[in-house]
C-alpha positions as CSV (number, residue, x, y, z in Angstrom):
1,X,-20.6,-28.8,60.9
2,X,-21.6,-28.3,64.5
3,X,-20.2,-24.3,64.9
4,X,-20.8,-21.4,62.9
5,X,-18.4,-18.7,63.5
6,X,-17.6,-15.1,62.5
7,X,-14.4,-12.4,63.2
8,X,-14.7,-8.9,64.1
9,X,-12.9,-7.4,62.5
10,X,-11.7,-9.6,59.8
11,X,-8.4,-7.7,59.1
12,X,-6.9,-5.7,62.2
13,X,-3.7,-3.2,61.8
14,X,-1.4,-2.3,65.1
15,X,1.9,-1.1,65.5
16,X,5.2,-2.5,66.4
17,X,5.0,-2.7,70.4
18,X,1.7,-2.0,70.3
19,X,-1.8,-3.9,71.0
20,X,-4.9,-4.2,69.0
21,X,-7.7,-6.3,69.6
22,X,-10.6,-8.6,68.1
23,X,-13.3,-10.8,69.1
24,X,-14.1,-14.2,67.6
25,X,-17.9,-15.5,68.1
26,X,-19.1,-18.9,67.8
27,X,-22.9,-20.0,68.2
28,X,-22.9,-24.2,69.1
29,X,-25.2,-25.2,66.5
30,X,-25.7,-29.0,67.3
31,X,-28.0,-30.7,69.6
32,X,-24.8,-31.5,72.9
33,X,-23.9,-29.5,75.0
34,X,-20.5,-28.7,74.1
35,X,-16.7,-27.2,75.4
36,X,-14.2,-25.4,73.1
37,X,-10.6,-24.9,73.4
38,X,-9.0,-22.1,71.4
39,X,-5.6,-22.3,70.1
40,X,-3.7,-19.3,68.5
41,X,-1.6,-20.9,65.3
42,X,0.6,-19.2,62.5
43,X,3.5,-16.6,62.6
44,X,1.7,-14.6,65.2
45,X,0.4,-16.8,67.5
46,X,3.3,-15.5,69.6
47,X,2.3,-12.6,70.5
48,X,-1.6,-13.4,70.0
49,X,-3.9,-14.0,73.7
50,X,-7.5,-15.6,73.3
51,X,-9.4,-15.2,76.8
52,X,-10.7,-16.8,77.6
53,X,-9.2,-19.7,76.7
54,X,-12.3,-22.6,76.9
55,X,-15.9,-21.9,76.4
56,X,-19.1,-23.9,76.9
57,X,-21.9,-23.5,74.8
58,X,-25.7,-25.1,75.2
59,X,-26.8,-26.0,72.0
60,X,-28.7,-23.0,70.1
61,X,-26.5,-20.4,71.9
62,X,-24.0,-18.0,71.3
63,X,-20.3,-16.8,72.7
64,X,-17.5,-14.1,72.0
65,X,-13.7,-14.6,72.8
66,X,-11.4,-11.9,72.7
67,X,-7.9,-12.2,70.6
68,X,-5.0,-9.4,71.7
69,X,-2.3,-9.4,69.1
70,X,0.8,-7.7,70.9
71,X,4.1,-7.8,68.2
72,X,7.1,-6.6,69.4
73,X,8.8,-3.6,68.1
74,X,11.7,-6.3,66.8
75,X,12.9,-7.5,63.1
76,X,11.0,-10.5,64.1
77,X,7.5,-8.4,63.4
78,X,7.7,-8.4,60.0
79,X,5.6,-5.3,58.2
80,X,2.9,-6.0,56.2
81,X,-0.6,-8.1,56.2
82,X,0.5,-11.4,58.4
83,X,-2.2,-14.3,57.9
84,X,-3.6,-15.8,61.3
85,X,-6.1,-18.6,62.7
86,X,-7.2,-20.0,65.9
87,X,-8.2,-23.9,66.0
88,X,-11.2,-24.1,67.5
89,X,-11.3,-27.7,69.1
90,X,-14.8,-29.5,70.2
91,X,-14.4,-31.4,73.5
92,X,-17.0,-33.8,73.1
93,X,-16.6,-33.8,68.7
94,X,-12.8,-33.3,68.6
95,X,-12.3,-34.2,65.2
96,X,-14.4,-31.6,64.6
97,X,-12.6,-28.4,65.3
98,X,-12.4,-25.6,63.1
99,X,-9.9,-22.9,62.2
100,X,-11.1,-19.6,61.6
101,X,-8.6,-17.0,59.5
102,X,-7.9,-13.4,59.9
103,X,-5.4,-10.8,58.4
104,X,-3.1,-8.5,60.7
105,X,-1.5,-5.4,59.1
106,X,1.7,-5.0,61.1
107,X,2.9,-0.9,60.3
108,X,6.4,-0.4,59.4
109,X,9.1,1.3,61.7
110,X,13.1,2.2,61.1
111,X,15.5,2.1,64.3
112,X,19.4,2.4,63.0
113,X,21.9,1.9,65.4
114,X,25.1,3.1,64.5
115,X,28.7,3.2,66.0
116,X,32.3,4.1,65.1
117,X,35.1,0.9,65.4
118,X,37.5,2.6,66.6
119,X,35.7,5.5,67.5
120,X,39.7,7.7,67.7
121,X,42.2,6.9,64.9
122,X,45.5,8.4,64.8
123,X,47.5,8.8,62.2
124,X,49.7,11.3,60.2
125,X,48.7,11.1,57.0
126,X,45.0,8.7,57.0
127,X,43.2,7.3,59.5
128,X,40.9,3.9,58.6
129,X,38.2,4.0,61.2
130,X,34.6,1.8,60.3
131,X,31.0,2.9,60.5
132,X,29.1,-0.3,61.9
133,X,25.6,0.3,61.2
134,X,22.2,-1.6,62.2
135,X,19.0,-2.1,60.9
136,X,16.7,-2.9,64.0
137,X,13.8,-2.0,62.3
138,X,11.4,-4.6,60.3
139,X,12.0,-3.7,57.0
140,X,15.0,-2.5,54.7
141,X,17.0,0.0,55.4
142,X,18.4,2.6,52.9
143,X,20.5,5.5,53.1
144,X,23.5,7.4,52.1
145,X,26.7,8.3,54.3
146,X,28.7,11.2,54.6
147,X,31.3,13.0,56.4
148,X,32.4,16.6,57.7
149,X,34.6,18.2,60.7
150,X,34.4,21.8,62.1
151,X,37.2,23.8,60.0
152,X,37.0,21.5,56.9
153,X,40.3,20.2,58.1
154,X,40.2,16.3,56.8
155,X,38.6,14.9,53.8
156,X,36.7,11.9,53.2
157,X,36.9,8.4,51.1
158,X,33.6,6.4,52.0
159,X,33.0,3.0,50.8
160,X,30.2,2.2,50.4
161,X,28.5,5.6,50.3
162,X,25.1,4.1,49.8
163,X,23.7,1.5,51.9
164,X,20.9,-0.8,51.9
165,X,20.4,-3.1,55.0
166,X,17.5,-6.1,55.8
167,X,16.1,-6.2,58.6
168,X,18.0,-7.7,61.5
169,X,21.2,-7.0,59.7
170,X,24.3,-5.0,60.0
171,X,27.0,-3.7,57.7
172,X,30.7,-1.8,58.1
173,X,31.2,0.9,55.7
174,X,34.9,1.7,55.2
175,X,36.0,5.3,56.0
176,X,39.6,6.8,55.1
177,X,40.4,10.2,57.1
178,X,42.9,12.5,55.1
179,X,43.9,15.9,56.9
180,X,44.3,18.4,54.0
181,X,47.6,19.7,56.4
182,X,50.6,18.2,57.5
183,X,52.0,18.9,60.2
184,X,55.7,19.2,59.9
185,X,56.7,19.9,63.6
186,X,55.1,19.6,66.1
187,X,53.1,17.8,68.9
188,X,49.6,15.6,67.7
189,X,46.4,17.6,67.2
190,X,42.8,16.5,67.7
191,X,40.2,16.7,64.7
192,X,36.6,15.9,66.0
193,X,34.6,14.9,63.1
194,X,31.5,13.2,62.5
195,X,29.7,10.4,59.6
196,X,26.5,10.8,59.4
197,X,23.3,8.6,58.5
198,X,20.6,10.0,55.8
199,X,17.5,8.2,55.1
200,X,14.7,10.2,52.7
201,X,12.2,12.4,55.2
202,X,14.2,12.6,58.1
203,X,17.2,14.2,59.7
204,X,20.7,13.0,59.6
205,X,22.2,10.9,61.9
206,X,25.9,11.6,62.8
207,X,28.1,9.3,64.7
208,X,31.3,11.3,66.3
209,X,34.5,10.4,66.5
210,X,38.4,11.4,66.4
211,X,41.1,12.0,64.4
212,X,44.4,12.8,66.2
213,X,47.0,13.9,63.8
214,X,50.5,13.3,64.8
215,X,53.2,15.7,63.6
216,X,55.7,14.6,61.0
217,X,58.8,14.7,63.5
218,X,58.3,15.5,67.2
219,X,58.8,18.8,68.8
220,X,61.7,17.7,71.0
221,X,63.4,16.1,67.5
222,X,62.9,19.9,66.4
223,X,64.4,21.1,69.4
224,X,67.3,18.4,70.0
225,X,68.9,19.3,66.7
226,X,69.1,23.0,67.0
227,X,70.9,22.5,70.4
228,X,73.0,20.1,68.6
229,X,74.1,22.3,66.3
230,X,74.8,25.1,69.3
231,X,76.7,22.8,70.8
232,X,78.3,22.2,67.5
233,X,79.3,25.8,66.3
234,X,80.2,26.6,69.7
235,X,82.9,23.7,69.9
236,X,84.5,24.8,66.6
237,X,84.8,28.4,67.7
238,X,86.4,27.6,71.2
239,X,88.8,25.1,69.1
240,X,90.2,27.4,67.2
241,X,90.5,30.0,69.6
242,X,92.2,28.2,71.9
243,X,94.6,26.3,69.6
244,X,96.8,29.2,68.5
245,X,97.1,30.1,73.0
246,X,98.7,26.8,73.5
247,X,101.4,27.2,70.6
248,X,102.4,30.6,72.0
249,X,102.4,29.5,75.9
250,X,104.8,26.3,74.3
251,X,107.4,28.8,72.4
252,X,107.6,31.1,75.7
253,X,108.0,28.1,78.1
254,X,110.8,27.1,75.5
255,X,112.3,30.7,75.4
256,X,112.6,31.4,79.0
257,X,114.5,27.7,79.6
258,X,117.1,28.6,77.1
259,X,115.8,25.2,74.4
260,X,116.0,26.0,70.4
261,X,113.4,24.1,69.1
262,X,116.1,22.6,66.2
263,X,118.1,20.8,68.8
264,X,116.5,18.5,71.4
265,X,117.8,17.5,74.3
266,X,119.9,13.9,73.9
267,X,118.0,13.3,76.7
268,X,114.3,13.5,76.1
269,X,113.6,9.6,75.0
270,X,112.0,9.4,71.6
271,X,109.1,7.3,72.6
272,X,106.8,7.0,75.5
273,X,107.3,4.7,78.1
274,X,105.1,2.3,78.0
275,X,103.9,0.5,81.7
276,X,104.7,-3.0,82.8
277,X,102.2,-5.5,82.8
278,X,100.8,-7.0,85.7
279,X,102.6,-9.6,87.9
280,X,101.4,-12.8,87.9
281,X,100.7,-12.7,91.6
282,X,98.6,-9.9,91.4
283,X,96.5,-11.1,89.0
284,X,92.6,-11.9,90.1
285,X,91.5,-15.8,90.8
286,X,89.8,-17.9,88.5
287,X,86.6,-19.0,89.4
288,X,87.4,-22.1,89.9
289,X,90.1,-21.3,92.3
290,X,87.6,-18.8,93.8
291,X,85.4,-21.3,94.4
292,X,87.3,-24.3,96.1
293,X,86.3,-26.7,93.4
294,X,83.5,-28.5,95.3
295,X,80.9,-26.1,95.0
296,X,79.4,-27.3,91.4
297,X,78.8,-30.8,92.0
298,X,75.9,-29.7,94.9
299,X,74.5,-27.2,92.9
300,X,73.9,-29.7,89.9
301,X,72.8,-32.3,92.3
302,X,70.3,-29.6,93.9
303,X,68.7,-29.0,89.9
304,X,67.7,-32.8,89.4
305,X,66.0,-32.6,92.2
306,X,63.8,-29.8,91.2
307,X,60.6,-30.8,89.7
308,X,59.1,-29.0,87.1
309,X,55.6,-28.2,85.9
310,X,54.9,-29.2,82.4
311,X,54.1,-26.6,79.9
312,X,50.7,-25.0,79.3
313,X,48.8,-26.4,75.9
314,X,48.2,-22.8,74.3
315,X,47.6,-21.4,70.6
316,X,51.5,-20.5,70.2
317,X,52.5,-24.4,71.0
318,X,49.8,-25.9,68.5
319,X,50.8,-23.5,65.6
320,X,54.7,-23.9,66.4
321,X,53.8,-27.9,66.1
322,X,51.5,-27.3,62.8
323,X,54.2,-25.3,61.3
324,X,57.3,-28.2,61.9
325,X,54.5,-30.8,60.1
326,X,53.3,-28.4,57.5
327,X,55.2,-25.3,57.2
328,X,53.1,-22.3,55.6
329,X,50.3,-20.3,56.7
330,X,48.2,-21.0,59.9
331,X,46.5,-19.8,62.9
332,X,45.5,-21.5,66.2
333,X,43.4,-20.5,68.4
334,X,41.3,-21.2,72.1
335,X,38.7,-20.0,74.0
336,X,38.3,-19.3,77.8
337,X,34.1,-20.5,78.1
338,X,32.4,-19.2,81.2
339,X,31.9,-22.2,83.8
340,X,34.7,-24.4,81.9
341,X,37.7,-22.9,81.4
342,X,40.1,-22.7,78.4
343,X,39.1,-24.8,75.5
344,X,41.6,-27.2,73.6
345,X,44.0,-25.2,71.2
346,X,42.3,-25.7,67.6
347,X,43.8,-24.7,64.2
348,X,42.6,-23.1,60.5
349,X,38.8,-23.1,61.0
350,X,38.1,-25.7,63.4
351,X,35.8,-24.2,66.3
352,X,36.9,-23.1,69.5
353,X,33.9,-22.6,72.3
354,X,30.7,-24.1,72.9
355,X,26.9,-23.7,71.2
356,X,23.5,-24.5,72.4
357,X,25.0,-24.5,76.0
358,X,24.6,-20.6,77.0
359,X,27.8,-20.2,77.7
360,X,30.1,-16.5,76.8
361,X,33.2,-16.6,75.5
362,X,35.3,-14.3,78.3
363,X,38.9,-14.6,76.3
364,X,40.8,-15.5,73.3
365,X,44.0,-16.9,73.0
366,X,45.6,-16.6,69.5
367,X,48.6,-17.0,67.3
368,X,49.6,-17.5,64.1
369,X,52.4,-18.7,62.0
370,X,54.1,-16.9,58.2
371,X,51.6,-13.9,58.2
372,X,54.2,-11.4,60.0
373,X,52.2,-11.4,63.7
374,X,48.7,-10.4,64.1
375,X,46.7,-7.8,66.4
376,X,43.3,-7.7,68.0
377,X,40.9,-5.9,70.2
378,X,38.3,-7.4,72.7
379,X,34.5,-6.1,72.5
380,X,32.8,-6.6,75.9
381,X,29.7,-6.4,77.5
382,X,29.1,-2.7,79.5
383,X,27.5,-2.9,82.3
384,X,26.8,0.8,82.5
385,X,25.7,0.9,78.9
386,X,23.1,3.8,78.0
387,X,22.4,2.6,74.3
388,X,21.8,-1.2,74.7
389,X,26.1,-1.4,73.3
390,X,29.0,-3.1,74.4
391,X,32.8,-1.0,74.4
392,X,36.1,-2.0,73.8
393,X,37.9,-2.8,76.9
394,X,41.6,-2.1,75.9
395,X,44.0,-1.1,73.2
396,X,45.0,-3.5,70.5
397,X,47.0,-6.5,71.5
398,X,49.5,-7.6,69.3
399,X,52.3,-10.5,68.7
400,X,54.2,-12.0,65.6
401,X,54.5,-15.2,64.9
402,X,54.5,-18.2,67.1
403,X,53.9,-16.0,69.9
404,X,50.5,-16.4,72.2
405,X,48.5,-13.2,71.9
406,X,45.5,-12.7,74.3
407,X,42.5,-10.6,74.3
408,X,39.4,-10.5,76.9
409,X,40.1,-11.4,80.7
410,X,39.7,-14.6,82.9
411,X,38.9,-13.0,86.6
412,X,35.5,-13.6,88.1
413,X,34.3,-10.0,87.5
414,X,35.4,-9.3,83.9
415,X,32.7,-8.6,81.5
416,X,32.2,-11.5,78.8
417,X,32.7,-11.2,75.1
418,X,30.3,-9.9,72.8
419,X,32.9,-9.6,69.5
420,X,36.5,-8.8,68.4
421,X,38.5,-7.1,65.8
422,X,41.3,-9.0,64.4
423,X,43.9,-8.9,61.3
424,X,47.5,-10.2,60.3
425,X,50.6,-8.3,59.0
426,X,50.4,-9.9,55.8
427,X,47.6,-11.2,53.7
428,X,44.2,-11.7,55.3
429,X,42.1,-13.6,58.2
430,X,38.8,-14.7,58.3
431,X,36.5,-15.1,61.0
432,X,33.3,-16.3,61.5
433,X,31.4,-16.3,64.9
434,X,28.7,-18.2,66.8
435,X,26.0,-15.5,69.1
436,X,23.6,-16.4,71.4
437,X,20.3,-16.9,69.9
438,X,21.0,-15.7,66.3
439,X,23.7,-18.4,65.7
440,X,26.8,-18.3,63.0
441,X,27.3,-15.2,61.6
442,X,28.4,-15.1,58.1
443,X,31.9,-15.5,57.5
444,X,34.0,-12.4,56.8
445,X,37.4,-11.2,55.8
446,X,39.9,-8.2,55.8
447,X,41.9,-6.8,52.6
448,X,45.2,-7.7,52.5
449,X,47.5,-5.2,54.4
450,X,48.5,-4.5,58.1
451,X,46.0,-1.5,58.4
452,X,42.6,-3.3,57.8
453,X,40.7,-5.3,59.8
454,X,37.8,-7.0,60.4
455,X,34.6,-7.5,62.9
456,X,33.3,-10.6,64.2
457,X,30.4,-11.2,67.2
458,X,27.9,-8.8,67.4
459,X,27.4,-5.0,69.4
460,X,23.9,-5.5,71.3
461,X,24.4,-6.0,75.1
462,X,21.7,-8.3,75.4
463,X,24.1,-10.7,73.6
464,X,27.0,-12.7,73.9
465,X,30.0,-15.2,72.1
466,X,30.0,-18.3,72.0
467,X,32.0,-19.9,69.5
468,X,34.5,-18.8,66.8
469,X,36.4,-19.9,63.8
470,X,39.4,-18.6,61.9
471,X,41.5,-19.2,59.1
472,X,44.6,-17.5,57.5
């Protein structure tokens, strides 16, 4: 071999979005002079610098290059020793290059992101709200979930209550609100409460959110039937005061006109009169008279002429069309793609959208057929965002069957996509969705019912939609 060469120091710990250095020298030990090209290789060549980058040598003599290692404070540096090498690369002796091997100790951090979906529920008895929580740290998460309120007005179902998340990963843990009160009557109260995050050595983390408790039967119900019954009691008491008046002013008026009340006048005629109908002449026109008879002809002549634009291609005319072929359940289903326009309506798990072309999903067009309607929410990008997290942009949208329900927006300025909520009145739908640069997402369900739900997409703001699939 023609190079001897030696790393200082062999091993090299730094910290996640940190720096650390280390130098790499090399003494030319043949009889040429000689130029060598340095090449970073393995996991962390990404983030590893060698300057300089080419160095010449005289034979006999020695040099020193300097490596940087930078890792991000991502999942992607992974904690632990990480194995790395630089190829060393001869210009005049080629296939003689080298590769020289070092160890770099990458320290462990935690960073949980955590976020209520939605953050208010409302409800009289329960609310369902979900804790969405993120491990953006580079190893595994674990940590226990609880809940409390000011007053100790609402108790808590949490499931899971224990939670262990890779890196890079995310999980909803179910939450069911119950207020330990009802409120009979009454107009809907607020109950702040909070679920917070413990992981061993540190603080808890809560996440706020709200409860509004709506009351049994509304104040004005409350209020409408007491003046009902007022109204009522006050009706009965006039009637039967003022009947027995009425039979005393009839026997006087009889009295003073000389009448018994056994003998009626021959006469008074025994039964009303009853009014003449209507002559014929007076009677209204039909509308045919009314209109002269010519007037229908133009009019129909006027329609044929009238030209029509043909019906848009959406999610409500595909699953109407699925259903007449194949009756049961199904859901259809397009996409609006930034700098294309709405996608072709697709059906039961076929994808609607785009991938590899960079290009966010802005809106959703959905419908389905025999699952009693469904409902969803659009999560957009937040322009104003102070923890790197979308929002959701509206209340949920909903439709029943075989009628187009839409989330998101088309005009120029609306945010894109970054995920959704969706469910169905009866059964479940799945979803699974496509993200800029982490790809398809695992594909997830709701529990049977109206109430649940379930997430698709992803919450960072540096992200976006791309494609979707969904089945019923």
């Amino acid at each position: 071999m023609s190079l001897w060469t030696s790393l200082e120091p062999a091993s090299s710990t730094v910290d996640p979005g940190g720096s650390t250095k280390a130098r790499l020298r090399l003494r030319n030990t043949s009889d040429v002079v000689d130029e060598y090209r340095f090449e970073p290789v393995g996991d962390v060549a990404p983030w590893t610098t060698v300057e300089p980058q080419t160095l010449r040598l005289y034979p006999g003599t020695t040099g020193t290059v300097e490596l940087t290692f930078a890792p991000p404070r991502s999942r992607d540096a992974t904690a632990g020793p990480n194995p790395y090498a630089v190829r060393i690369t001869p210009t005049e002796q080629p296939e003689a290059s080298t590769v020289p091997e070092g160890n770099l100790i990458i320290t462990p951090f935690t960073e949980v992101r955590a976020e209520l979906v939605p953050p208010t529920v409302k409800g009289r008895f329960r609310g369902r709200p979900k804790l969405a929580v993120d491990n953006l740290g580079n190893t595994k998460l674990t940590a226990s979930i609880s809940g409390s309120d000011n007053g100790d007005h609402l108790s808590y179902d949490i499931h899971p209550s224990n939670i262990q998340i890779e890196p890079g990963r995310a999980v909803f843990v179910k939450a069911t609100l119950k207020p330990r009160h009802i409120i009979w009557f009454g107009s809907k109260e607020q109950r702040p409460y909070a679920l917070a995050i413990q992981r061993s050595g540190t603080g808890p983390q809560p996440v706020e959110g709200t409860y509004v408790q709506r009351g049994f039967l509304p104040r004005w119900l409350a209020t409408f039937l007491g003046v009902f019954m007022a109204l009522a009691i006050t009706f009965v008491m006039l009637w039967i005061a003022y009947k027995p008046q009425v039979r005393s002013a009839a026997a006087e008026k009889l009295q003073e006109a000389g009448i018994s009340t056994l003998e009626p006048s021959p006469s008074v005629s025994a039964q009303p009169v009853v009014p003449p109908p209507p002559s014929s002449s007076a009677a209204s026109p039909t509308p045919t008279q009314a209109g002269g008879g010519g007037g229908g002809g133009a009019t129909d002549e006027g329609k044929t002429k009238e030209t029509t634009k043909p019906p848009e291609d959406t999610a409500a005319t595909a699953v109407e069309q699925l259903a007449a072929e194949d009756p049961g359940r199904h859901i259809c289903y397009r996409a609006y793609v930034t700098g294309k326009g709405w996608t072709d309506p697709v059906c039961d798990g076929a994808m609607a959208g785009t991938v590899g072309q960079n290009r966010p999903i802005k809106k959703l067009n959905i419908a389905v057929s025999d699952t009693k309607g469904t409902a969803a929410s659009a999560f957009v990008h937040d322009p104003k965002s102070s923890n790197g997290r979308g929002h959701y942009n509206a209340p949920w949208s909903g439709a029943v069957d075989g009628i187009d329900n839409y989330i998101g927006s088309t005009k120029k300025d609306a945010p894109y996509m970054l995920g959704f909520v969706i469910n169905v009145g009866d059964g479940a739908v799945c979803q699974t969705a496509h993200v800029h640069n982490e790809g398809w997402h695992g594909l997830g369900c709701d529990e049977p019912g109206g109430d649940n739900w379930i997430f698709g997409g992803t919450l960072s703001n540096s992200l976006w939609l791309e494609a979707v699939k969904f089945t019923v």
